[in-house]
BALOBA-1460 file (C-alpha; in Angstrom, 3 decimals):
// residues 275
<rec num="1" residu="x" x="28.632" y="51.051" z="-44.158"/>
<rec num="2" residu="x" x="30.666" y="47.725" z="-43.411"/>
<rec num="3" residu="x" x="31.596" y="49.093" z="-39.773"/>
<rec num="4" residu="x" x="27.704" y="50.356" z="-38.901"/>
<rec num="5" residu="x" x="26.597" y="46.643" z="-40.237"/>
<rec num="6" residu="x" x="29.245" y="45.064" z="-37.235"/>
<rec num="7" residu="x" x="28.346" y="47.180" z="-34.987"/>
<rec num="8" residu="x" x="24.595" y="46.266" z="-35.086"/>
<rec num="9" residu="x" x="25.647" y="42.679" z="-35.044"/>
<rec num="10" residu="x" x="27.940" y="42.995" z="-32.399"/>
<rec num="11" residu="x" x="24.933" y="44.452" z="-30.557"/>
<rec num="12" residu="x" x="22.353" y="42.046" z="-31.369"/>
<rec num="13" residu="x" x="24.718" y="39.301" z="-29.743"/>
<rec num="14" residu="x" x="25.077" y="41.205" z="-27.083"/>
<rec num="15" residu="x" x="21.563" y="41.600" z="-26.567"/>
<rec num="16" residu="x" x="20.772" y="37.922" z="-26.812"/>
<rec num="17" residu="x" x="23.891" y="37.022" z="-24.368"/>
<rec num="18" residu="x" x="22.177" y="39.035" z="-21.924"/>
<rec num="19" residu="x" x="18.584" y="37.503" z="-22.884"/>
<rec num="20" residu="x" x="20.070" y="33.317" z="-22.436"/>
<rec num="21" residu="x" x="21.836" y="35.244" z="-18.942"/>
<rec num="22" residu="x" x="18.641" y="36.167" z="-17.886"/>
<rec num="23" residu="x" x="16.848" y="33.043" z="-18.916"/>
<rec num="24" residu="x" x="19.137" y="30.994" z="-17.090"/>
<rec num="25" residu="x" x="19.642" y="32.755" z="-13.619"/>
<rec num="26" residu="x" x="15.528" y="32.415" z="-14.012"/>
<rec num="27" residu="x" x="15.259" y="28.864" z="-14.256"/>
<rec num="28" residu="x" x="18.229" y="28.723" z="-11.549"/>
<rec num="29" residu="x" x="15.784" y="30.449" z="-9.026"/>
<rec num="30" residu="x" x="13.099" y="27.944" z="-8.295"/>
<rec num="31" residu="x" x="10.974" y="28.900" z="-5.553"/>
<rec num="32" residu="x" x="11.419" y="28.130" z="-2.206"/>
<rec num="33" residu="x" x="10.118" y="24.391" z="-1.286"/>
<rec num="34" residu="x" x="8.765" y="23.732" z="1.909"/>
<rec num="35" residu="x" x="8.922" y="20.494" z="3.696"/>
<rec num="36" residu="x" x="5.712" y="18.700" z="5.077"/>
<rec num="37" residu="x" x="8.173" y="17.364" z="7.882"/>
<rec num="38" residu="x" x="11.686" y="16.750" z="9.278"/>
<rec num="39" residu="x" x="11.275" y="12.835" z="9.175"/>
<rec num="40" residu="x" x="13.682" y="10.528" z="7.459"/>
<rec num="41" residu="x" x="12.081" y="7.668" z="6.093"/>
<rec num="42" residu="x" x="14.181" y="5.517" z="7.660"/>
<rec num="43" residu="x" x="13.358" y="7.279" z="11.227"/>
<rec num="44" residu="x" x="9.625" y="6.301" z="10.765"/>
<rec num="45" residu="x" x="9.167" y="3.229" z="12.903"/>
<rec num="46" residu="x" x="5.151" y="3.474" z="13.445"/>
<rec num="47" residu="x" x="2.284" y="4.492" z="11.589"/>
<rec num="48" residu="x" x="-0.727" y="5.242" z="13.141"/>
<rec num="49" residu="x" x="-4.479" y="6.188" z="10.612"/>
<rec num="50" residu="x" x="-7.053" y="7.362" z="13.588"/>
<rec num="51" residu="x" x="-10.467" y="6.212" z="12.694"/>
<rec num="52" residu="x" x="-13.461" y="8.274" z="14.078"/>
<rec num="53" residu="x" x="-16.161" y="5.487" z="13.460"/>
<rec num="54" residu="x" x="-14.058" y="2.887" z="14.621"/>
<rec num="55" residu="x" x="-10.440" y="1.376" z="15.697"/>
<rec num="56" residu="x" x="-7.719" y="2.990" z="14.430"/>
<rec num="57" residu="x" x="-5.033" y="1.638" z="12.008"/>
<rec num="58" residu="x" x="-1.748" y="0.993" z="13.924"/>
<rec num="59" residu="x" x="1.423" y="0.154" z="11.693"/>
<rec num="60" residu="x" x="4.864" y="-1.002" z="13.109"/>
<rec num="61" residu="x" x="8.173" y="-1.704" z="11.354"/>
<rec num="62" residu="x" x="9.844" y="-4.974" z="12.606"/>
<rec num="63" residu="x" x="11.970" y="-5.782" z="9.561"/>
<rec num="64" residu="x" x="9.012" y="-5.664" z="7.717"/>
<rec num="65" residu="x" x="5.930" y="-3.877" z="8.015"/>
<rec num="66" residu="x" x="3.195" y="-5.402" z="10.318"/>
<rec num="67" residu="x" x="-0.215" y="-4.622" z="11.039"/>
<rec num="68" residu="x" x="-1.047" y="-4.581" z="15.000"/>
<rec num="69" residu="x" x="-4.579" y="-3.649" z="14.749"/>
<rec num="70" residu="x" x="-7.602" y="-3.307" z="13.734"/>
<rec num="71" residu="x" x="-6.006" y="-6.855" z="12.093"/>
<rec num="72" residu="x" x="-2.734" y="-8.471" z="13.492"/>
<rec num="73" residu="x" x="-1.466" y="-9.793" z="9.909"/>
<rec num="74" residu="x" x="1.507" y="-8.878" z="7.538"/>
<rec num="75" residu="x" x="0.751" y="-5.514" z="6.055"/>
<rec num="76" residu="x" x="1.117" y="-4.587" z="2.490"/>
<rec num="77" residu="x" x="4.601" y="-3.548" z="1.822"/>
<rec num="78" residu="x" x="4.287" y="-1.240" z="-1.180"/>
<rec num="79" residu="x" x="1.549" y="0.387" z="-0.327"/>
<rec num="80" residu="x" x="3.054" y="0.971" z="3.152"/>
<rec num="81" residu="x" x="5.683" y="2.526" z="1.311"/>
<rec num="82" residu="x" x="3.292" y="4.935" z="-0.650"/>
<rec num="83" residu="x" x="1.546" y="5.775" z="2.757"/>
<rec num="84" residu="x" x="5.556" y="6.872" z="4.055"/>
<rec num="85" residu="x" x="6.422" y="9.022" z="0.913"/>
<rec num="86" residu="x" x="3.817" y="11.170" z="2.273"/>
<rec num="87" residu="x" x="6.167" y="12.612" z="4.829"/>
<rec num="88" residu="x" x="8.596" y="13.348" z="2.243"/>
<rec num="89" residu="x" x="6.331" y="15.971" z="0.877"/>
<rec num="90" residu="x" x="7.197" y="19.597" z="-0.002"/>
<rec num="91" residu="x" x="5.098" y="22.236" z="-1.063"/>
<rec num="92" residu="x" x="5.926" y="25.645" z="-3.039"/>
<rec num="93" residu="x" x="3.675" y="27.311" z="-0.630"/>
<rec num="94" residu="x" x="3.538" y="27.295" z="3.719"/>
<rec num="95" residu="x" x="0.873" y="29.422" z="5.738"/>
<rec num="96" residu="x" x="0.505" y="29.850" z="9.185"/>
<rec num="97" residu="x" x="-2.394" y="27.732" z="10.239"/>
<rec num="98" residu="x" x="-3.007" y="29.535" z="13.141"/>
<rec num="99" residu="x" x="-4.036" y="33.238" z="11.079"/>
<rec num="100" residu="x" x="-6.714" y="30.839" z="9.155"/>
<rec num="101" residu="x" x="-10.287" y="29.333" z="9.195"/>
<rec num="102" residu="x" x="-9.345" y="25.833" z="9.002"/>
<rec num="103" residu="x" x="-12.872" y="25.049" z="8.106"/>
<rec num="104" residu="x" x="-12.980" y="26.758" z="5.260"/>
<rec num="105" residu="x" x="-10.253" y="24.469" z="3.736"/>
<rec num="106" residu="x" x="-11.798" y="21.219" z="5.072"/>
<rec num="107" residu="x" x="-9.512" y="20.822" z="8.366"/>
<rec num="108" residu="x" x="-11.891" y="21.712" z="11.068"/>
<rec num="109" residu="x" x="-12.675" y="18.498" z="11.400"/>
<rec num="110" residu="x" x="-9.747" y="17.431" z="9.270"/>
<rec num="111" residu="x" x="-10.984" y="14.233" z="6.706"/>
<rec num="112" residu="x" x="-8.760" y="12.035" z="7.255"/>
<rec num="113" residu="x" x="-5.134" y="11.704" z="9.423"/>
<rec num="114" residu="x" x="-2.014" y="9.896" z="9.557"/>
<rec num="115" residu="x" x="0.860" y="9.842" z="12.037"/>
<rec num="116" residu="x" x="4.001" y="8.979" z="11.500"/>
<rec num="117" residu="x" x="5.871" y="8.216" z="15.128"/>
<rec num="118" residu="x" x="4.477" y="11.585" z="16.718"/>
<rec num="119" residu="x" x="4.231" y="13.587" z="13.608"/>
<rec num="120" residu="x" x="0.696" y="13.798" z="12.782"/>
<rec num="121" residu="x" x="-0.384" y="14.959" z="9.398"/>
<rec num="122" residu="x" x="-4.603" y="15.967" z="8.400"/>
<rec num="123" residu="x" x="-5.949" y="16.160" z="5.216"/>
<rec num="124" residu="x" x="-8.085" y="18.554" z="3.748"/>
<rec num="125" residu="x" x="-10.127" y="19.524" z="1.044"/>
<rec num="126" residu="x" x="-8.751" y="19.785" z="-2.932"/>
<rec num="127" residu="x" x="-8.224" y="23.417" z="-3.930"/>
<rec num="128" residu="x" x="-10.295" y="22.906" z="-7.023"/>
<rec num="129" residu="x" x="-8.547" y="25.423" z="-9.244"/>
<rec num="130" residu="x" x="-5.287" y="23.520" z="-9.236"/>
<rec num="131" residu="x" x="-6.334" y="20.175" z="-8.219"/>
<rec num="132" residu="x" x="-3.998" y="20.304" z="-4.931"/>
<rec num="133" residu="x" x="-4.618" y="19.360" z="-1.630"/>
<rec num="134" residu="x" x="-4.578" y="21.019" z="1.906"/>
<rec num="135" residu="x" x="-2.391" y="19.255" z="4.418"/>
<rec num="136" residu="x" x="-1.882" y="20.432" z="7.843"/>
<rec num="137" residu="x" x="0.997" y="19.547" z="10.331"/>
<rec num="138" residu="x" x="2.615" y="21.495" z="13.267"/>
<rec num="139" residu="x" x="0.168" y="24.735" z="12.772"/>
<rec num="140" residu="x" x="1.470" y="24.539" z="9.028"/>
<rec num="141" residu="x" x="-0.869" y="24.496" z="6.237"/>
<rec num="142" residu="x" x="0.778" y="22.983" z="2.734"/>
<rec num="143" residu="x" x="-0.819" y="22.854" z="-0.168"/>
<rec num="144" residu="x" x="0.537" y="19.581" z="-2.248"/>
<rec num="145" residu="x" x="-0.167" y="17.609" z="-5.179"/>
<rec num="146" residu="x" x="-1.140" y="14.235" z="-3.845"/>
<rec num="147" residu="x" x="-2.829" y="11.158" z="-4.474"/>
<rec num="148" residu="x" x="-2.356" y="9.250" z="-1.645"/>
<rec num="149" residu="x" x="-5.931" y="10.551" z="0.231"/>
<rec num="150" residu="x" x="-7.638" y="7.692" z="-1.019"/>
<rec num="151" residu="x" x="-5.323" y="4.842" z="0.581"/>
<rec num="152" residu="x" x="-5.367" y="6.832" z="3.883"/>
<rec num="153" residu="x" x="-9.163" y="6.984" z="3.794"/>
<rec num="154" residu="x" x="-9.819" y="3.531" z="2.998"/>
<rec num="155" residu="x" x="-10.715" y="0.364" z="4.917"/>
<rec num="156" residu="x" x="-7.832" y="-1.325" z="6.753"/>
<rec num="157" residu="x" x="-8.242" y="-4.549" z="4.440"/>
<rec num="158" residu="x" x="-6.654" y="-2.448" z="1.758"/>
<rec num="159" residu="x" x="-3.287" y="-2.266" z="3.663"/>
<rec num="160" residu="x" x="-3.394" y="-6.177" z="3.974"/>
<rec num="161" residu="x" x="-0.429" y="-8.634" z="2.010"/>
<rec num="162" residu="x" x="-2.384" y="-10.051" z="-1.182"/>
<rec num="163" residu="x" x="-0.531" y="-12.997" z="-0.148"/>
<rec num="164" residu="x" x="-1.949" y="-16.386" z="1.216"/>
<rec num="165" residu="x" x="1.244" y="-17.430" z="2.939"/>
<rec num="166" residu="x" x="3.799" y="-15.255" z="4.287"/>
<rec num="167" residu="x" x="7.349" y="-15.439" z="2.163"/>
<rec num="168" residu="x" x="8.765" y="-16.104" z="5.080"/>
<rec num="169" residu="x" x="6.413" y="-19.424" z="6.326"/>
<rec num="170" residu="x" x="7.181" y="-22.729" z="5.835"/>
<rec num="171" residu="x" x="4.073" y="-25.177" z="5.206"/>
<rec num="172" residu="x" x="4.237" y="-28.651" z="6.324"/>
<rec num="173" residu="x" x="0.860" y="-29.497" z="5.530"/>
<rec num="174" residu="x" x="-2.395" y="-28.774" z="3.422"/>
<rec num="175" residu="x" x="-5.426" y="-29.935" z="3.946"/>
<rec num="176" residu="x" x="-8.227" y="-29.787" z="1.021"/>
<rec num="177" residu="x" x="-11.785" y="-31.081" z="0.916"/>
<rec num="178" residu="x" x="-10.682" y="-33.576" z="-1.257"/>
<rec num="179" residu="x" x="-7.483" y="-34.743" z="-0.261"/>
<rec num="180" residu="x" x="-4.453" y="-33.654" z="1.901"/>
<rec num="181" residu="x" x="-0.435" y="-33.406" z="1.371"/>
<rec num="182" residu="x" x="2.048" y="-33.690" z="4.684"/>
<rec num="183" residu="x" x="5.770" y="-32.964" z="4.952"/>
<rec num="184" residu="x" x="7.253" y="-36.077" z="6.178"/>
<rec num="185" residu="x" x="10.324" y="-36.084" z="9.154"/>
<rec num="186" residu="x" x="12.836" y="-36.154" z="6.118"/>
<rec num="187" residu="x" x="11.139" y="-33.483" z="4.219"/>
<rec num="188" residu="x" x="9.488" y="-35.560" z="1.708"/>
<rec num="189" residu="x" x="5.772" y="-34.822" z="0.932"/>
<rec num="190" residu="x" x="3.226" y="-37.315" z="0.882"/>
<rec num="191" residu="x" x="-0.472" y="-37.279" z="-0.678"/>
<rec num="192" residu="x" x="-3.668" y="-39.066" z="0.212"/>
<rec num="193" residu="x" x="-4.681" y="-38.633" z="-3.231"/>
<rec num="194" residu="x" x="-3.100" y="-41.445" z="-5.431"/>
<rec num="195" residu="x" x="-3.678" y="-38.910" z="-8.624"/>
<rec num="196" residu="x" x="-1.086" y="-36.832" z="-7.395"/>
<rec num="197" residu="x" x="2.422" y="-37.364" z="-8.547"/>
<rec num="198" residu="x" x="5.480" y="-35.858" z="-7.075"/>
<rec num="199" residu="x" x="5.292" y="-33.630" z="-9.790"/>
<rec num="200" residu="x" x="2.269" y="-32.408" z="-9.171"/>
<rec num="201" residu="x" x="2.576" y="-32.522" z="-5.399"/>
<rec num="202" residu="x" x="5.630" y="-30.491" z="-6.280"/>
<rec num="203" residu="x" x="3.396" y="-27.820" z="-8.341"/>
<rec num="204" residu="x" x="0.739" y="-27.960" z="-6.235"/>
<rec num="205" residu="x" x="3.315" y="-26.716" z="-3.532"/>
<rec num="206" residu="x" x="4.177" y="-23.963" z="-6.020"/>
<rec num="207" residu="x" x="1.116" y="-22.574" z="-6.106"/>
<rec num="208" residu="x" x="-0.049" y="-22.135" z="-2.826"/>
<rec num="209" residu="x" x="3.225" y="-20.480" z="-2.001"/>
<rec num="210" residu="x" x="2.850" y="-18.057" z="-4.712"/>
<rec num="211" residu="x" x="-0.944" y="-17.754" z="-4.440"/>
<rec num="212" residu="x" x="-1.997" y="-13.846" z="-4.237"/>
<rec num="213" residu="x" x="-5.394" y="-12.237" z="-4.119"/>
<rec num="214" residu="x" x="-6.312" y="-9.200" z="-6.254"/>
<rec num="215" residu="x" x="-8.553" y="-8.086" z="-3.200"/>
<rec num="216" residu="x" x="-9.016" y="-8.178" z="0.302"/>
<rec num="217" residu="x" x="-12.204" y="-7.320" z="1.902"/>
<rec num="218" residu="x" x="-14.226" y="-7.713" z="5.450"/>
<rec num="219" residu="x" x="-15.767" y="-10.949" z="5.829"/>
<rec num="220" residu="x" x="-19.080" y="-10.803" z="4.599"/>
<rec num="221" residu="x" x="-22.133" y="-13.415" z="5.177"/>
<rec num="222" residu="x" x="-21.743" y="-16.273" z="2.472"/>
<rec num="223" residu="x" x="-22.311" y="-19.363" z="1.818"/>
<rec num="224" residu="x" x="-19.353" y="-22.036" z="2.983"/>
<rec num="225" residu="x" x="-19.006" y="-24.882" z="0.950"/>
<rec num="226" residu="x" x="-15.652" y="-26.395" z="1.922"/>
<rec num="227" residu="x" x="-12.503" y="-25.769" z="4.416"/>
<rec num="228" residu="x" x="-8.438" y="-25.799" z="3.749"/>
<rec num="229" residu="x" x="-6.341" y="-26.138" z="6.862"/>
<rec num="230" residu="x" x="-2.686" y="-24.602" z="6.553"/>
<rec num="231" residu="x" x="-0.484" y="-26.205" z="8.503"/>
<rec num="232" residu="x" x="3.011" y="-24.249" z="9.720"/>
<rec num="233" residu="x" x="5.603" y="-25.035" z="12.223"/>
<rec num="234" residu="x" x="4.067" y="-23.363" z="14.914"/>
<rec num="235" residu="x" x="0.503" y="-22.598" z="13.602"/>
<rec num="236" residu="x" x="-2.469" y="-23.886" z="11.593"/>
<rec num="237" residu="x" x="-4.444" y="-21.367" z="9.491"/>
<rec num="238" residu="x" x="-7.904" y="-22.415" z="8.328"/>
<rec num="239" residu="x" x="-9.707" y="-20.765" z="5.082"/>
<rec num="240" residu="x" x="-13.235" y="-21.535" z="4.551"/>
<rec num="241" residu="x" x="-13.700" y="-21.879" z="1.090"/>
<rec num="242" residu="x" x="-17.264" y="-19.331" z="-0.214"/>
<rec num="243" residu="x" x="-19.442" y="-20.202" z="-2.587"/>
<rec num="244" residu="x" x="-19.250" y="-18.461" z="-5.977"/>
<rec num="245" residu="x" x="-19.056" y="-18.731" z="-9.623"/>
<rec num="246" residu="x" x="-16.950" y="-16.089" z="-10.542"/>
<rec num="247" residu="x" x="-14.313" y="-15.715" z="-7.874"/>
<rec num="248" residu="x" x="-12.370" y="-17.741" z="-5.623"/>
<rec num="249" residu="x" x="-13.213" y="-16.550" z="-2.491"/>
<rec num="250" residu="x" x="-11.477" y="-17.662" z="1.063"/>
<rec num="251" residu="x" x="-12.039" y="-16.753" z="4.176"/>
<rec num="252" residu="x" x="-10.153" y="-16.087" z="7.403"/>
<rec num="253" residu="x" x="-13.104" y="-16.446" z="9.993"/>
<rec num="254" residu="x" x="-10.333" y="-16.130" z="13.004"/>
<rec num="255" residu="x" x="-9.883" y="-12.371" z="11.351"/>
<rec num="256" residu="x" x="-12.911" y="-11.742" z="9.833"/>
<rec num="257" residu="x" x="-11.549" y="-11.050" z="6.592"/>
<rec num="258" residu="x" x="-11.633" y="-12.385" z="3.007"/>
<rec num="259" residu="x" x="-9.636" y="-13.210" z="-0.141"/>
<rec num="260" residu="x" x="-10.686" y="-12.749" z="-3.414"/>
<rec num="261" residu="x" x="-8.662" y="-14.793" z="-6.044"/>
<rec num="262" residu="x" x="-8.976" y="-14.636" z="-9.745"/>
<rec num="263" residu="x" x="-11.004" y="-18.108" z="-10.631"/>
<rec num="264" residu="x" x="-8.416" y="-19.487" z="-12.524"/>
<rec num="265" residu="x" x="-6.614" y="-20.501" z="-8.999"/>
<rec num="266" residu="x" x="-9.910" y="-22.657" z="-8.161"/>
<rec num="267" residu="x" x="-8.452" y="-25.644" z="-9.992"/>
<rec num="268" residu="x" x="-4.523" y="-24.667" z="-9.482"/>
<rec num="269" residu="x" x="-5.052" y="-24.753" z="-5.616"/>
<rec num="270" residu="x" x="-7.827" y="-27.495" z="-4.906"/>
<rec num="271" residu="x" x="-8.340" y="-29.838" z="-7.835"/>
<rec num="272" residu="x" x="-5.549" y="-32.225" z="-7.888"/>
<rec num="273" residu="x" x="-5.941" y="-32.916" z="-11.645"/>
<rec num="274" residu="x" x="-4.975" y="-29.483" z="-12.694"/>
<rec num="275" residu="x" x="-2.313" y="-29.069" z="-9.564"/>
């Protein structure tokens, strides 16, 4: 009785050695991932977004990311970023493009495309089952999880720095509707506006150095109520300052492009009372 109880025992544990074996060398096999492409990120030196309305999107890396066109301006970094992790991509599945009706999975004409140095990647249609989404490249059809098809599709403004100044600018002068500050030969800054302080100059500074605008959109027709001039070493910016009650809004007329600026920044960046 006592050896037919250890034997079943001894063969139960057996059974469920086997069962964690087979668990395990499961879990060990994941399928086979696909890349989208070869690239390294730190390979990519260009990004091109073609545009079939308009001028495309053109991207290049010179220590930072700049954008050449359809605006010449300092490009959002992070969302740059998010743009490249696209060509890190892998997918559990890979067809050949070539055997298919590209049509029929919204590539034929693609909706949207990116190119990264010569790789060019187009977007498809969501397979609506699963949420995923078709990408083409190199007669390769992936389907991937991604949420980047929005930020490719968008306007150009959206790939545009938030920030007013450059970090890497230097002002040496402001010049506000109501007053103006200039950076003296031995770096001192000087106000025409006796209410201002060196403190405040000095905060006032702070501000427009760290000023950042939730938006950026295409110029639109408004109403101008004032001007700033931002002066650099070797350039003066002007931003024409829009009427409006709820936002700050400036404008870059030589770009065509505008800032919008949580209100709060109205009397941080042009009242010198509150500077």
């Amino acid at each position: 009785m006592l050896n037919s109880r250890i034997l079943v025992n001894l063969f139960l544990l057996l059974v469920l050695a086997v069962f964690i074996f087979l668990l395990i060398n499961k879990e060990q096999q994941l399928p086979e991932s696909y890349k989208l492409t070869s690239l390294s990120l730190n390979d990519i030196h260009t990004i091109k977004i073609p545009r079939a309305d308009g001028q495309p999107i053109l991207l290049e890396k010179n220590n930072i990311w700049i954008m050449k066109s359809p605006y010449q301006i300092r490009a959002h970094q992070f969302r740059i970023n998010t743009l490249l992790n696209i060509s890190q991509l892998s997918s559990e599945t890979q067809y050949d493009a070539s055997q298919l009706k590209l049509s029929e999975y919204g590539l034929q004409p693609a909706r949207a495309s990116i190119v990264f140095n010569d790789t060019e990647i187009h977007f498809g249609k969501s397979n609506p089952v699963n949420g995923k989404r078709y990408l083409l490249n190199d007669n390769n059809l992936f389907l991937i999880l991604d949420d980047t098809y929005p930020l490719v599709s968008a306007h150009a403004t959206s790939l545009i720095d938030l920030k007013l100044i450059d970090s890497d600018k230097s002002l040496t002068s402001i010049e506000l509707p109501d007053f103006s500050l200039i950076k003296t030969n031995n770096g001192q800054w000087q106000s025409t506006s006796s209410k201002l302080n060196p403190e405040k100059i000095a905060t006032l500074l702070e501000h427009w150095n760290h000023a950042q605008a939730y938006a950026v959109h295409r110029q639109s027709t408004r109403n101008i109520i004032g001007q700033i001039k931002l002066g650099f070493k070797d350039e003066t910016i002007s931003l024409h300052i829009a009427e409006d009650d709820n936002w700050l809004i400036l404008i870059r007329t030589d770009l065509n492009i505008e800032y919008h600026l949580d209100p709060a920044l109205k009397q941080k960046l042009l009242d010198p009372d509150h500077a």
